[in-house]
DOPA-404727 format. One record per atom (N, C-alpha, C): atom name; residue number from 1; x, y, z. Coordinates in nm, 3 decimals. Example, Ala and Ser with C-alpha at 12.3 -4.5 7.8 and 13.67 -1.06 7.14 Angstrom:
atomo=N num=1 u=1.319 v=-0.569 w=0.780
atomo=CA num=1 u=1.230 v=-0.450 w=0.780
atomo=C num=1 u=1.320 v=-0.330 w=0.780
atomo=N num=2 u=1.285 v=-0.225 w=0.708
atomo=CA num=2 u=1.367 v=-0.106 w=0.714
atomo=C num=2 u=1.290 v=0.003 w=0.787
! end
This chain:
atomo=N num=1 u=1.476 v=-2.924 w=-0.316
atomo=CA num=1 u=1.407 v=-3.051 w=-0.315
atomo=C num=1 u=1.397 v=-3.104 w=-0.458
atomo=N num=2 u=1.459 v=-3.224 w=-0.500
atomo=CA num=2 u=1.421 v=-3.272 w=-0.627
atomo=C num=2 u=1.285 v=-3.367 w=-0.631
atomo=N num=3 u=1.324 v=-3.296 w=-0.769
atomo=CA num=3 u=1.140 v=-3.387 w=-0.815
atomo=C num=3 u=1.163 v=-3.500 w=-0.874
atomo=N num=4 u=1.098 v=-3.629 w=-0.911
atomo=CA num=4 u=1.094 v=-3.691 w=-0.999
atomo=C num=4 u=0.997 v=-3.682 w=-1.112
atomo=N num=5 u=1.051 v=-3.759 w=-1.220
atomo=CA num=5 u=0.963 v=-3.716 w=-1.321
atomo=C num=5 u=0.816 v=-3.883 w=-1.331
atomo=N num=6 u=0.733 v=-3.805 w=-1.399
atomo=CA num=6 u=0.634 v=-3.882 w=-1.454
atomo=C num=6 u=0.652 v=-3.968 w=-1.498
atomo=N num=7 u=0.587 v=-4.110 w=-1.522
atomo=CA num=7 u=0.624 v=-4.226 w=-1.638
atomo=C num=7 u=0.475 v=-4.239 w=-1.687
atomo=N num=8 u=0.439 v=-4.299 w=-1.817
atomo=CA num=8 u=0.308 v=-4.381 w=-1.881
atomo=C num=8 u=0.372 v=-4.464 w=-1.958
atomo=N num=9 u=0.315 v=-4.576 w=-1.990
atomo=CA num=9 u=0.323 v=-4.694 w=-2.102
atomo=C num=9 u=0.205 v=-4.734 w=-2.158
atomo=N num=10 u=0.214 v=-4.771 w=-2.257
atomo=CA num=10 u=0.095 v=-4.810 w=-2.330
atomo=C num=10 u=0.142 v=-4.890 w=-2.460
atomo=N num=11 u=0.085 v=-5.028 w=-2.464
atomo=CA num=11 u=0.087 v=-5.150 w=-2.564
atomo=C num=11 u=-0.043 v=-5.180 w=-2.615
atomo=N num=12 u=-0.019 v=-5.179 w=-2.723
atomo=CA num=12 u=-0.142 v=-5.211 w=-2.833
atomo=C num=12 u=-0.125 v=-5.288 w=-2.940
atomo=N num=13 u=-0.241 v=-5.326 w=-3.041
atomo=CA num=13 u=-0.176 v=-5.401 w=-3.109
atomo=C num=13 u=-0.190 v=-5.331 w=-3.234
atomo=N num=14 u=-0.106 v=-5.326 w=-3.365
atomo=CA num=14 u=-0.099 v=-5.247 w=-3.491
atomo=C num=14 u=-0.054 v=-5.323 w=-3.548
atomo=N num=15 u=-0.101 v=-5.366 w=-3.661
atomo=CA num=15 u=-0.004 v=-5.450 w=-3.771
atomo=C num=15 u=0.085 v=-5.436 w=-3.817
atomo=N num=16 u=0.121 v=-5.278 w=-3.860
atomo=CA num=16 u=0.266 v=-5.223 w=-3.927
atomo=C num=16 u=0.353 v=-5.161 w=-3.845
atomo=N num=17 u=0.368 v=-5.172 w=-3.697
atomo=CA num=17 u=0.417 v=-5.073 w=-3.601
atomo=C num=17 u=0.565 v=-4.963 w=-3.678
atomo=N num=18 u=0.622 v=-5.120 w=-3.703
atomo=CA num=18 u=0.780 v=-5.029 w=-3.769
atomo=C num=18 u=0.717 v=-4.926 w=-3.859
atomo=N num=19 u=0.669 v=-4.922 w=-3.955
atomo=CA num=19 u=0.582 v=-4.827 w=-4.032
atomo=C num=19 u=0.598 v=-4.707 w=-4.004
atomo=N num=20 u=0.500 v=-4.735 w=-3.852
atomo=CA num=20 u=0.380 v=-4.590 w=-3.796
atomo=C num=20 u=0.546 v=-4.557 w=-3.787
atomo=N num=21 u=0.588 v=-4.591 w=-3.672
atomo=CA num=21 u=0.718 v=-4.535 w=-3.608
atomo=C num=21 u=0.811 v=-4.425 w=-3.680
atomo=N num=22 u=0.812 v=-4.511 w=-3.820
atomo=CA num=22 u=0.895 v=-4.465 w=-3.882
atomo=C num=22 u=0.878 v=-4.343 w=-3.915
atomo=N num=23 u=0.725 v=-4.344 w=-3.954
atomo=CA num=23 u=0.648 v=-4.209 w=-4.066
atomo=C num=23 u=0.639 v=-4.055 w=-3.921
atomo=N num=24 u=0.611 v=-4.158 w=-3.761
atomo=CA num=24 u=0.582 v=-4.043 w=-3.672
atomo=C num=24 u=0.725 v=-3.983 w=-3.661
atomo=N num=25 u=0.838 v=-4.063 w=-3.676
atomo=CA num=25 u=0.994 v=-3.981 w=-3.634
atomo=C num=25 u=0.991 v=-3.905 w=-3.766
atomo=N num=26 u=0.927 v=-3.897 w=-3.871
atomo=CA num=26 u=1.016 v=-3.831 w=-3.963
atomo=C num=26 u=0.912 v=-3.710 w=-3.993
atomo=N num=27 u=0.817 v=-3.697 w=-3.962
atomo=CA num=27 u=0.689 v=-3.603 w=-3.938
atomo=C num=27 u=0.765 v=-3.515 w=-3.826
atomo=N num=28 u=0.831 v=-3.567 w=-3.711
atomo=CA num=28 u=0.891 v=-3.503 w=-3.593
atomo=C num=28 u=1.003 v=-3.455 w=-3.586
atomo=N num=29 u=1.081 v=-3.523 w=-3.663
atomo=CA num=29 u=1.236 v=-3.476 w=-3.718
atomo=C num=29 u=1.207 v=-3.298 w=-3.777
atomo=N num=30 u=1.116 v=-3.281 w=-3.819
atomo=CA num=30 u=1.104 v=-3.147 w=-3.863
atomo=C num=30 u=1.090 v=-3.044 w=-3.780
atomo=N num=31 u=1.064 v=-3.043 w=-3.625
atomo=CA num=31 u=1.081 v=-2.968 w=-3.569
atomo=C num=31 u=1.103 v=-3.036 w=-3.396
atomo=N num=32 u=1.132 v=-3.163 w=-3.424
atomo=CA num=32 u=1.227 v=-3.193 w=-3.258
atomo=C num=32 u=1.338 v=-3.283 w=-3.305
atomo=N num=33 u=1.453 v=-3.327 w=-3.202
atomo=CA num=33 u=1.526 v=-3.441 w=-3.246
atomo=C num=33 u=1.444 v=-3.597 w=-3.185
atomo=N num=34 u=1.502 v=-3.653 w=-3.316
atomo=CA num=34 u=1.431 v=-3.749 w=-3.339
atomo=C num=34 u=1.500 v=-3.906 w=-3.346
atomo=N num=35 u=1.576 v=-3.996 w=-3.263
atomo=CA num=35 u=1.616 v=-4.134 w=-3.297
atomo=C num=35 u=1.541 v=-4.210 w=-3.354
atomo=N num=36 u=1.561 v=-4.289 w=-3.502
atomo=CA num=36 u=1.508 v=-4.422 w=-3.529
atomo=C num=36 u=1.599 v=-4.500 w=-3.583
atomo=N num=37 u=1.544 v=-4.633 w=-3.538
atomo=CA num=37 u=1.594 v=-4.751 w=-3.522
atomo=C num=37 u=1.447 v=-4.844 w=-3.518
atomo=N num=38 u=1.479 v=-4.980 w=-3.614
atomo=CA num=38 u=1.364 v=-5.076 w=-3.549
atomo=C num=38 u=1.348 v=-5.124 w=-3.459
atomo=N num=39 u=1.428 v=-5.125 w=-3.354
atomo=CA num=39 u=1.391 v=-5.173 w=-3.228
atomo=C num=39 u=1.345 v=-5.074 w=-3.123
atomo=N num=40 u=1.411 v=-4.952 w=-3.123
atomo=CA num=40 u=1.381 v=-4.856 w=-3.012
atomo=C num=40 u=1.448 v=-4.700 w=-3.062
atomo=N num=41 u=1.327 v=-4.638 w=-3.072
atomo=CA num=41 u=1.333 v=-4.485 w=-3.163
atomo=C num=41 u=1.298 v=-4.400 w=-3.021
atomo=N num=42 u=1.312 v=-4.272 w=-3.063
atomo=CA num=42 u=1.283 v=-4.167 w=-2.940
atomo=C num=42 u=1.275 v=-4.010 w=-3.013
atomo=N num=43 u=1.179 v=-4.019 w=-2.950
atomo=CA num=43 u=1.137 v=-3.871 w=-2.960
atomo=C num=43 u=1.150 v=-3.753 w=-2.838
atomo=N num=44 u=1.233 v=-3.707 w=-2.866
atomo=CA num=44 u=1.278 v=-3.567 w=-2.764
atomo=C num=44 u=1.178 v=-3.430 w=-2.786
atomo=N num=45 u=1.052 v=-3.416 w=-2.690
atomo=CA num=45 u=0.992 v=-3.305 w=-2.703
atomo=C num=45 u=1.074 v=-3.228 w=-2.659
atomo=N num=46 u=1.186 v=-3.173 w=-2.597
atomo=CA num=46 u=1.240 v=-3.072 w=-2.498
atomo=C num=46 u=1.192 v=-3.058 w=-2.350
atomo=N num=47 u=1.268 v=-2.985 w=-2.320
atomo=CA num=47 u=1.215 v=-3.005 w=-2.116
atomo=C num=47 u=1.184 v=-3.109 w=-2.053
atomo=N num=48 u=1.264 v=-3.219 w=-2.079
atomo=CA num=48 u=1.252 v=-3.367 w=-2.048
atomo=C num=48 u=1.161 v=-3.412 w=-2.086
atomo=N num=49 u=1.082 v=-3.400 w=-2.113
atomo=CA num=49 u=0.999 v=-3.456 w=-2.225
atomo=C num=49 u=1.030 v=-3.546 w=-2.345
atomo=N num=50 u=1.025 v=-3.706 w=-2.324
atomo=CA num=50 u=1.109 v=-3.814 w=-2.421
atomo=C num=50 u=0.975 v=-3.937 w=-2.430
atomo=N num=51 u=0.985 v=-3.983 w=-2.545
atomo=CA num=51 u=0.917 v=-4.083 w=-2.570
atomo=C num=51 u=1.001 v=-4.216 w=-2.648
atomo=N num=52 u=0.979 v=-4.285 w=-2.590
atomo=CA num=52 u=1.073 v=-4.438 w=-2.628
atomo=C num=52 u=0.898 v=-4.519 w=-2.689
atomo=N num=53 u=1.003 v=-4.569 w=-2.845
atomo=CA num=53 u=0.867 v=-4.655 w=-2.922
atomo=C num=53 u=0.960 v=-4.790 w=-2.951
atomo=N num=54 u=0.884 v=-4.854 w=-2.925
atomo=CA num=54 u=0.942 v=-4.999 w=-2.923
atomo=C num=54 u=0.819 v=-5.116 w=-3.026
atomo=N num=55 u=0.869 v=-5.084 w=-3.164
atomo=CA num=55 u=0.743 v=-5.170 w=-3.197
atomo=C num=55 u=0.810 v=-5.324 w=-3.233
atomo=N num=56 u=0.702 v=-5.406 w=-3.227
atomo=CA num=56 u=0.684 v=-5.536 w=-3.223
atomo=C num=56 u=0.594 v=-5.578 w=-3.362
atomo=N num=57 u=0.622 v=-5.706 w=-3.371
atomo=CA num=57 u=0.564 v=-5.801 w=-3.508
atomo=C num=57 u=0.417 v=-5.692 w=-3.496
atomo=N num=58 u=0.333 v=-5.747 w=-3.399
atomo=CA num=58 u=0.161 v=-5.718 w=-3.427
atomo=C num=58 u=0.159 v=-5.625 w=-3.326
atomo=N num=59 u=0.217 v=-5.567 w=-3.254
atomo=CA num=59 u=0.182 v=-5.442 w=-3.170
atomo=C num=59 u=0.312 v=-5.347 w=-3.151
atomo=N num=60 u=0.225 v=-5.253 w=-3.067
atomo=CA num=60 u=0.330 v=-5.081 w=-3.033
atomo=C num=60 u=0.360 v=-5.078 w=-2.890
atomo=N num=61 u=0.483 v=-5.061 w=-2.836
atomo=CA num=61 u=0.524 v=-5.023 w=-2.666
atomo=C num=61 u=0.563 v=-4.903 w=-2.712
atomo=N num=62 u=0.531 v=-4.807 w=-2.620
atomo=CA num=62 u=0.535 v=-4.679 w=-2.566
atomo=C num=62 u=0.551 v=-4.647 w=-2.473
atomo=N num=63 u=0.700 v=-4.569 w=-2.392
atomo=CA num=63 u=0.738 v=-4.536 w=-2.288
atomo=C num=63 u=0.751 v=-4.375 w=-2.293
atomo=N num=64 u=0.674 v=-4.310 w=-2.189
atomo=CA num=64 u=0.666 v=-4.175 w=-2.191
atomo=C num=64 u=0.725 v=-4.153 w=-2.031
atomo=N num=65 u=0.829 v=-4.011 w=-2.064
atomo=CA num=65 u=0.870 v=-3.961 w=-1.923
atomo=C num=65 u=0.834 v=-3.784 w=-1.952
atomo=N num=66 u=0.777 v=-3.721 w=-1.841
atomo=CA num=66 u=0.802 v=-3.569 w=-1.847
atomo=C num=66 u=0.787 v=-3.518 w=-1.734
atomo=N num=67 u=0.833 v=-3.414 w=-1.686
atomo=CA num=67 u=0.901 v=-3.381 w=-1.563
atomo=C num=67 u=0.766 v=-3.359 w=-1.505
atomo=N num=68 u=0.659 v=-3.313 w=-1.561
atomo=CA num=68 u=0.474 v=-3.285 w=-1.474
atomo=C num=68 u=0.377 v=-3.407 w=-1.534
atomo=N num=69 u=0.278 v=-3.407 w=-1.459
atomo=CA num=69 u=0.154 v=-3.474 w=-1.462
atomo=C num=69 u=0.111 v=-3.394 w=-1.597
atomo=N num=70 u=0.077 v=-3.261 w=-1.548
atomo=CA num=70 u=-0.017 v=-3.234 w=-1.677
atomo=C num=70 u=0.064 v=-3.265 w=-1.830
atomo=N num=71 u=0.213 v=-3.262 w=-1.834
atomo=CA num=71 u=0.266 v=-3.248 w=-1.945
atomo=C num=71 u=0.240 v=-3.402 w=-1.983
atomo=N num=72 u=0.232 v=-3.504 w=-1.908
atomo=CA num=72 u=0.243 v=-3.605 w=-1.970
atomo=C num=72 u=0.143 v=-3.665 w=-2.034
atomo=N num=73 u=0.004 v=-3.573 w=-1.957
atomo=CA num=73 u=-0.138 v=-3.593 w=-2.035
atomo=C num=73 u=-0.109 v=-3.519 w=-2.157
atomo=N num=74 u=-0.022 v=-3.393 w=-2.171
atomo=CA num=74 u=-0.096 v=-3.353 w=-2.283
atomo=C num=74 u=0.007 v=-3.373 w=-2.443
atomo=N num=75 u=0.149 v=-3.464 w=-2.388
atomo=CA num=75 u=0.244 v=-3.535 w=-2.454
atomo=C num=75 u=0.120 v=-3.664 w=-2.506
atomo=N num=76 u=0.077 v=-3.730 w=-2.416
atomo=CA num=76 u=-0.017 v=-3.849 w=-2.435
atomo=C num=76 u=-0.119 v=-3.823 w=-2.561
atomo=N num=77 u=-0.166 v=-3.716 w=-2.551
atomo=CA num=77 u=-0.284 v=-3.658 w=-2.628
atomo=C num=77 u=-0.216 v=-3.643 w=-2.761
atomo=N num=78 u=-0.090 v=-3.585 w=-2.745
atomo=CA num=78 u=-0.040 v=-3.565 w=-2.870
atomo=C num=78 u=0.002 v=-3.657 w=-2.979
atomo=N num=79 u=0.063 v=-3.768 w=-2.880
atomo=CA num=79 u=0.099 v=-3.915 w=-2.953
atomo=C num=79 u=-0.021 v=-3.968 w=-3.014
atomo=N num=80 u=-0.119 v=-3.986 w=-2.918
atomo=CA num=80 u=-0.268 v=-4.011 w=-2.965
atomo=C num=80 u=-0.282 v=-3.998 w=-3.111
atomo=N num=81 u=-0.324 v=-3.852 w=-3.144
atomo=CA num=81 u=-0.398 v=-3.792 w=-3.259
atomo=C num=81 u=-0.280 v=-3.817 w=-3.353
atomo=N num=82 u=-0.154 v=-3.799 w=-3.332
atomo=CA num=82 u=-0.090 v=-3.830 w=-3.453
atomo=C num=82 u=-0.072 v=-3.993 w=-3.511
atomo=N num=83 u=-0.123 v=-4.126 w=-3.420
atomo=CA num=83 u=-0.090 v=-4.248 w=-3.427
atomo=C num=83 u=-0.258 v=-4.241 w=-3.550
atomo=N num=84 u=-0.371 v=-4.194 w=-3.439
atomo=CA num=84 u=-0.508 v=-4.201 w=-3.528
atomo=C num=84 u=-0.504 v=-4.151 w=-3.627
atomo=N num=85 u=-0.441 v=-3.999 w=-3.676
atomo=CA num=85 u=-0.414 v=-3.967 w=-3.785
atomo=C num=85 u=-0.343 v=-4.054 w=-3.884
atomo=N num=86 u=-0.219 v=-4.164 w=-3.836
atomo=CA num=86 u=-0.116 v=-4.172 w=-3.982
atomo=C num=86 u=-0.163 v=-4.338 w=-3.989
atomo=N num=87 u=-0.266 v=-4.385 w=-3.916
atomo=CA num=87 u=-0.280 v=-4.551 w=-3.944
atomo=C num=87 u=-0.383 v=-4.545 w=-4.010
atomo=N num=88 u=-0.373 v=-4.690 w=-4.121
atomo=CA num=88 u=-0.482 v=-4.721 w=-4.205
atomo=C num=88 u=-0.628 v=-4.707 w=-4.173
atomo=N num=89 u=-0.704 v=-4.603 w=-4.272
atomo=CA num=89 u=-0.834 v=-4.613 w=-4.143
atomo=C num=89 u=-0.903 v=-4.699 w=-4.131
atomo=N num=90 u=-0.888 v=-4.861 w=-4.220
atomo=CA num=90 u=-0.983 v=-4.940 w=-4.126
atomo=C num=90 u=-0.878 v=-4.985 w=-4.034
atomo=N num=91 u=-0.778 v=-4.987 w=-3.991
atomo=CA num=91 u=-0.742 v=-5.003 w=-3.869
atomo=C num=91 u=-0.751 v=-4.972 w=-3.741
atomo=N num=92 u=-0.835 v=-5.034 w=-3.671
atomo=CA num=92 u=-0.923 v=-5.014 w=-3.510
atomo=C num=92 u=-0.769 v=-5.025 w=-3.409
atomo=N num=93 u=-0.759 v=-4.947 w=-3.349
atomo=CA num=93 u=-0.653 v=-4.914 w=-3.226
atomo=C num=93 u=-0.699 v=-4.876 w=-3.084
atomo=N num=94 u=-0.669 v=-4.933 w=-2.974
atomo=CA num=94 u=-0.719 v=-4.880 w=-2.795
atomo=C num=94 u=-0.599 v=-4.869 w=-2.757
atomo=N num=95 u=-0.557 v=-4.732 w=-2.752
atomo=CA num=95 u=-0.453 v=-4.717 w=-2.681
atomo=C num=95 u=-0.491 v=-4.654 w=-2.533
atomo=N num=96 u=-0.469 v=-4.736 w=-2.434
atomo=CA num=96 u=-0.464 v=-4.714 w=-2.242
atomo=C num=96 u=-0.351 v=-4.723 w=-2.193
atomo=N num=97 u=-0.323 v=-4.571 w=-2.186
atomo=CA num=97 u=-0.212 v=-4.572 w=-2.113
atomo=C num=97 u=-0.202 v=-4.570 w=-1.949
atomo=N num=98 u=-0.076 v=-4.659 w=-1.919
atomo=CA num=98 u=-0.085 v=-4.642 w=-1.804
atomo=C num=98 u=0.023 v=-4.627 w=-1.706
atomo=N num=99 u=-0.052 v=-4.480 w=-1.591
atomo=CA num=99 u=0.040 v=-4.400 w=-1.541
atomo=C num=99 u=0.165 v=-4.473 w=-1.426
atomo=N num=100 u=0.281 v=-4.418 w=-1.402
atomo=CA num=100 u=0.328 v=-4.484 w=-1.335
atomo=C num=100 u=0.469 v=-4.358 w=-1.210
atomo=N num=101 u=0.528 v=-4.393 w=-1.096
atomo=CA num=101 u=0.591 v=-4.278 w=-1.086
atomo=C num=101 u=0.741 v=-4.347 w=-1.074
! end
């Protein structure tokens, strides 16, 4: 029986998106493979596990796939803390992601 995998998205708004993008692929390049490009970069956790970043003038798109529910919460969590970690800290961010199959 095949499975399908998980989806989430989540758009926000960030002033420097190309920036973040840039600084999160090359933080990640060190221990996953990593595409960047300004229009659409990707991050390969392994075990299907992929994240597509699509940033824009004043905001961030984020497309997440992973083969489980729980992985995609805890892929989610991970993107999280590293976006709050590398942005300016007076820069206020709500990232809601949202699930999809």
């Amino acid at each position: 029986m095949s499975h399908s995998n998980f989806h989430s998205t989540t758009t926000f708004t960030l002033n420097d998106s190309t920036r973040l993008v840039r600084r999160l692929c090359k933080h990640w390049a060190h221990k996953l493979t990593t595409e960047y490009n300004e229009e659409e970069s990707k991050v390969d956790f392994g075990d299907g596990k992929v994240a597509l970043f699509y940033p824009q003038e004043r905001s961030l798109t984020i497309k997440l796939t992973t083969p489980t529910e729980s992985e995609l919460e805890t892929i989610q969590s991970v993107i999280d803390r590293h976006i709050e970690r590398m942005i300016p800290e007076d820069e206020k961010i709500d990232i809601q992601w949202q699930s999809s199959l």
